[in-house]
N, C-alpha and C positions, 0 to 999 in steps of 0.2 A: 789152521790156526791150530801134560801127563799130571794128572792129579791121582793122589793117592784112593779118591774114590771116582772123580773127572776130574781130566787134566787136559788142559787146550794150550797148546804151544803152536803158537803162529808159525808158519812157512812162510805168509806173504803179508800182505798187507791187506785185504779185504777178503778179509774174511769172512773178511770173511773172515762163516764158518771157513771164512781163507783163511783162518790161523788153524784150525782145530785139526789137532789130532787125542783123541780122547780114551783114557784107560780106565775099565771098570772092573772094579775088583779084580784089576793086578791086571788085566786081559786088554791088552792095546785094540783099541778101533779102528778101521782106517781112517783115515784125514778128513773130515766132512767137506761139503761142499765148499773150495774156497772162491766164495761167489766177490770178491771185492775188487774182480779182474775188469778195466775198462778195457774189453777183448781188443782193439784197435790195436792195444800194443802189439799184437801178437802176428799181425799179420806180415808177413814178409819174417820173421824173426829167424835169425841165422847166428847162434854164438858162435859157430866155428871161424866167422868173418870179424879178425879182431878191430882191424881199423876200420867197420864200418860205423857211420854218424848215426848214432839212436834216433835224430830226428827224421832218417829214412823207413823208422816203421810206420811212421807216420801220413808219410808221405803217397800213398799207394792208397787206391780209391775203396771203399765198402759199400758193399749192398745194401742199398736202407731195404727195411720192411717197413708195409703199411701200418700204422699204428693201430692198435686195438680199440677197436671203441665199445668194446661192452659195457658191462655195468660193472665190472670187476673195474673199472678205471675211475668209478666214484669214488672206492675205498680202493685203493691201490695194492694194499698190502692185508693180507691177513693170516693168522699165526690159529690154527684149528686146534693144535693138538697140547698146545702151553696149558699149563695149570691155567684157573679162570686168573690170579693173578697176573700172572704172566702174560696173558694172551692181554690183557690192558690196556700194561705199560707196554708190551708194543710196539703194539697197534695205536696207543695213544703218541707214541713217539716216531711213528710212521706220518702219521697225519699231521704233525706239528712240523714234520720236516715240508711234507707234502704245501701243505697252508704256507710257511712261511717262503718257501722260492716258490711258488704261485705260477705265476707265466713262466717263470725262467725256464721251467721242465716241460717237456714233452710226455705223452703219453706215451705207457708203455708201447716198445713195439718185440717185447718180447715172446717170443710163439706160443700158444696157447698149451703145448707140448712138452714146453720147459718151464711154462710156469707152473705144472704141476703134472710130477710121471710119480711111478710105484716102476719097483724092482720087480722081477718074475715070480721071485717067492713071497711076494707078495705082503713081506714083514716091513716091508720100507717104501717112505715115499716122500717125496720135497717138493721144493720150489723156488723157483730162481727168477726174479722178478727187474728190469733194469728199466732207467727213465735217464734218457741223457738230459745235456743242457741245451736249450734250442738252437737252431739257426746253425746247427755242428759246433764242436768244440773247437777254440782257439788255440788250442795245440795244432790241430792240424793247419791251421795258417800261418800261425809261427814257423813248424815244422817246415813249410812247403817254402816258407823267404829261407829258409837255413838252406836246404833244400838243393834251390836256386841260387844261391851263393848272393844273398842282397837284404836289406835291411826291412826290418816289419816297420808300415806306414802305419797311420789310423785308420786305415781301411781295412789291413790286415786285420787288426784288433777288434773284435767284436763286443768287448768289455761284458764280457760273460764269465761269471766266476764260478760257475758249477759245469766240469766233464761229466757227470753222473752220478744218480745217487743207488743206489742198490740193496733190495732187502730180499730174502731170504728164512727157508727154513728146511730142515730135516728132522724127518722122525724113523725111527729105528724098532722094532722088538727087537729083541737078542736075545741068546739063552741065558746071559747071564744078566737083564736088563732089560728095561727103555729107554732111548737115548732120544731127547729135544734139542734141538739146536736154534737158534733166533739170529740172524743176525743183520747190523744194519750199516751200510756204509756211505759215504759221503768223501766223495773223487774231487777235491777241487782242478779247477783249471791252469794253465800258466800264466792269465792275466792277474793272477796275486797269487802273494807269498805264502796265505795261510794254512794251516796245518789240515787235514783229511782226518775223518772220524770215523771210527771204530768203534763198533758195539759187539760183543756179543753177550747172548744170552743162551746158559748151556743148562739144563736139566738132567741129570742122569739118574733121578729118583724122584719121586713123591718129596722129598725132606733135604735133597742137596742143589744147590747150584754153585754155578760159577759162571762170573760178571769180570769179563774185559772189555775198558771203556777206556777209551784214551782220545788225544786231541796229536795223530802222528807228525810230527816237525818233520819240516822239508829241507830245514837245512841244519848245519851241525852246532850245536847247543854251546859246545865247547867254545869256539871259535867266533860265533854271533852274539855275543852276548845283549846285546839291543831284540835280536829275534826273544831270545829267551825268556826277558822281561815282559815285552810284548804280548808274548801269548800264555805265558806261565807265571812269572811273580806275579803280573800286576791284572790277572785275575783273578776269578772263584775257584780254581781248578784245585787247587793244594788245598783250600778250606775243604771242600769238597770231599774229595781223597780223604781226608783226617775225619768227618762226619760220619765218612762210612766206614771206615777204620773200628769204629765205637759200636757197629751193628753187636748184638751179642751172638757168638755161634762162630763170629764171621775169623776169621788166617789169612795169612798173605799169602797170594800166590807166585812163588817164581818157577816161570816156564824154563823146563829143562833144556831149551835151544837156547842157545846164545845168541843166533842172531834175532830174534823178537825181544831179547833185551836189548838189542843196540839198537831197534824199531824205534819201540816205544817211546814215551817222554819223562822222566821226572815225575810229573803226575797222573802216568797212568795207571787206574786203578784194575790189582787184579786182585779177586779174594774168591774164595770159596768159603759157601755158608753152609752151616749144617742147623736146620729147623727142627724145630721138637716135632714129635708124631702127634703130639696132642695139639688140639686151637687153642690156639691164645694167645700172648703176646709173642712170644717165640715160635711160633708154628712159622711155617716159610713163608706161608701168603702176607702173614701178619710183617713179616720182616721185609719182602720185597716193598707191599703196601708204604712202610714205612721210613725206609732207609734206601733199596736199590731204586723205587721208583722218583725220589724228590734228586738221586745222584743223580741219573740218567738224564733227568728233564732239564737239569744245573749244566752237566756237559755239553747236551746239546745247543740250550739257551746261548753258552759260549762258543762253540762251533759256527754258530749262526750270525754273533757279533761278530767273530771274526773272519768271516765272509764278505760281512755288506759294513763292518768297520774299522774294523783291526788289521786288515790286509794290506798291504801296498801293493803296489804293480810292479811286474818284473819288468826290469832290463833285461836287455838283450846277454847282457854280459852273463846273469846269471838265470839265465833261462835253459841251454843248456845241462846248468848242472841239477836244477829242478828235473828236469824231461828226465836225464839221465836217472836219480832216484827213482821219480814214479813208474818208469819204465821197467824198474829191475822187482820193483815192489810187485806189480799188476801179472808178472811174466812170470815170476817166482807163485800167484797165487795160482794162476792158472793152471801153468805145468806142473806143479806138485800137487796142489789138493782135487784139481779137477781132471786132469790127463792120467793123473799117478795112481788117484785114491777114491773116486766115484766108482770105476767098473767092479771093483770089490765091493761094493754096497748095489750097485744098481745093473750090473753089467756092461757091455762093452757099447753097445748099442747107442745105450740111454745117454753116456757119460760123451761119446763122440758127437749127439746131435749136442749137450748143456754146449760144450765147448764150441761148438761151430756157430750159434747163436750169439756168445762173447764174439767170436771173429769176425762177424758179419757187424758186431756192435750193434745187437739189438738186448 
């Protein structure tokens, strides 16, 4: 997922720190972890195969792992290294994700290896945390009537509306810096239309951040206009957006990729703040306190409506063209932020097991 002092310009769509690639004082970073990858896609993936059907990476069996059951599965997520503000919001907004699809999630079954490594030199270290949606994702039985050349029943259909939700962090020393990275994402499935959430939360000082938050539309805004209404006019997202527009400190951000502006939606908020060095109403803690943490908790509140109300179910007709999006979205974060841009931070080693862990879809 290039700011004048951090700058996060998404590659993929789960950023993830899947969007980040981040510049401090002029000095490009490599691409943080772009963890918004539901690995599944990746398995079988061949672009040099043009006519092949997207719904065949689907299609091909993965190794489940045993789920973790320690106690790190009470709190699911935790962010160590965030300012105490940051580390909050969240963690508060891990848990309200966690609380509100309840049963729908599994526990992690991601390896205890990759939820938390350190790089050789010993100045860096993350974690990549994933929880699918039970019972397997409904992509892949969609996938498998496509597949088989025949139509999805209701048996097919497991009417589960979360493929997985995903959080994340990275911390850096650098010679010219600290780098925090937070990020959280929200994969819907093919049995609705609704949009996949994106958060991140990027620290590259004591006094600056930068908040990418968006609700990503799955189909094209131009040409749906009923979609658009749906999940954009005719909710909080644009009040939203304009609330935090008013933070003081706070700029717009445009990411110097173009394609994370054709990602994004209308309402998604990107800014970078700059906080006073003194406490007070303007220091950062006082600002995130005040302004990033009631946005964050507004977008997700809607994320969540539009999961279990604002969604509709797809047809068949346009289930492909969904698959096809999230396909190129999850594929894009993996192979560039995680295949491309981890072994420059953490080596070749650590970056080949994060990524083999998405493949196995844990």
């Amino acid at each position: 997922m290039q700011f004048p002092v951090c700058s996060s310009a998404h590659s993929s769509c789960f950023g993830p720190q899947i969007f980040c690639s981040v510049r401090l004082r002029g000095r490009q970073v490599p691409r943080a972890l772009g963890h918004s990858v539901s690995t599944r896609t990746l398995v079988g993936v061949n672009h040099s195969r043009k006519h092949s059907s997207p719904f065949s990476l689907y299609a091909r069996g993965v190794r489940a792992a045993a789920p973790s059951t320690s106690m790190e599965d009470e709190q699911w997520l935790t962010f160590p290294f965030l300012s105490a503000s940051g580390k909050r919001l969240m963690e508060e907004c891990a848990d309200i994700i966690a609380k509100e699809l309840g049963s729908s999630l599994e526990l992690t079954r991601t390896p205890a290896d990759v939820r938390h490594f350190k790089n050789p030199q010993g100045n860096g270290e993350g974690s990549v945390t994933l929880r699918s949606g039970k019972q397997g994702s409904p992509v892949r039985h969609l996938s498998y009537c496509f597949f088989k050349r025949r139509s999805a029943s209701s048996e097919d259909l497991k009417h589960l509306q979360i493929d997985f939700v995903l959080g994340s962090w990275l911390h850096c020393a650098l010679p010219f810096g600290v780098l925090n990275i937070a990020t959280l994402v929200g994969m819907n499935s093919l049995e609705t239309d609704a949009p996949h959430l994106l958060f991140e939360f990027i620290q590259p000082g004591p006094n600056s951040l930068v908040v990418v938050l968006d609700l990503l539309p799955r189909k094209n805004l131009v040409f749906d206009g009923e979609y658009l209404k749906r999940f954009y006019e005719d909710t909080a997202l644009e009040s939203i957006r304009q609330e935090l527009q008013k933070t003081p400190g706070a700029q717009r951000y445009d990411p110097p990729t173009l394609y994370i502006r054709c990602l994004t939606s209308p309402t998604c908020i990107m800014y970078k703040v700059e906080g006073s060095s003194e406490q007070g109403q303007n220091s950062l803690d006082q600002i995130i306190e005040n302004s990033v943490s009631p946005a964050a908790k507004g977008v997700i509140n809607v994320w969540l409506e539009s999961v279990f109300k604002l969604g509709k179910k797809v047809h068949d007709a346009d289930a492909e063209i969904l698959l096809g999006l999230d396909t190129v979205i999850k594929t894009k974060g993996v192979e560039v932020d995680l295949s491309s841009n981890m072994p420059r931070l953490f080596g070749q080693e650590i970056a080949d097991r994060v990524v083999q862990a998405f493949r196995r879809g844990e």
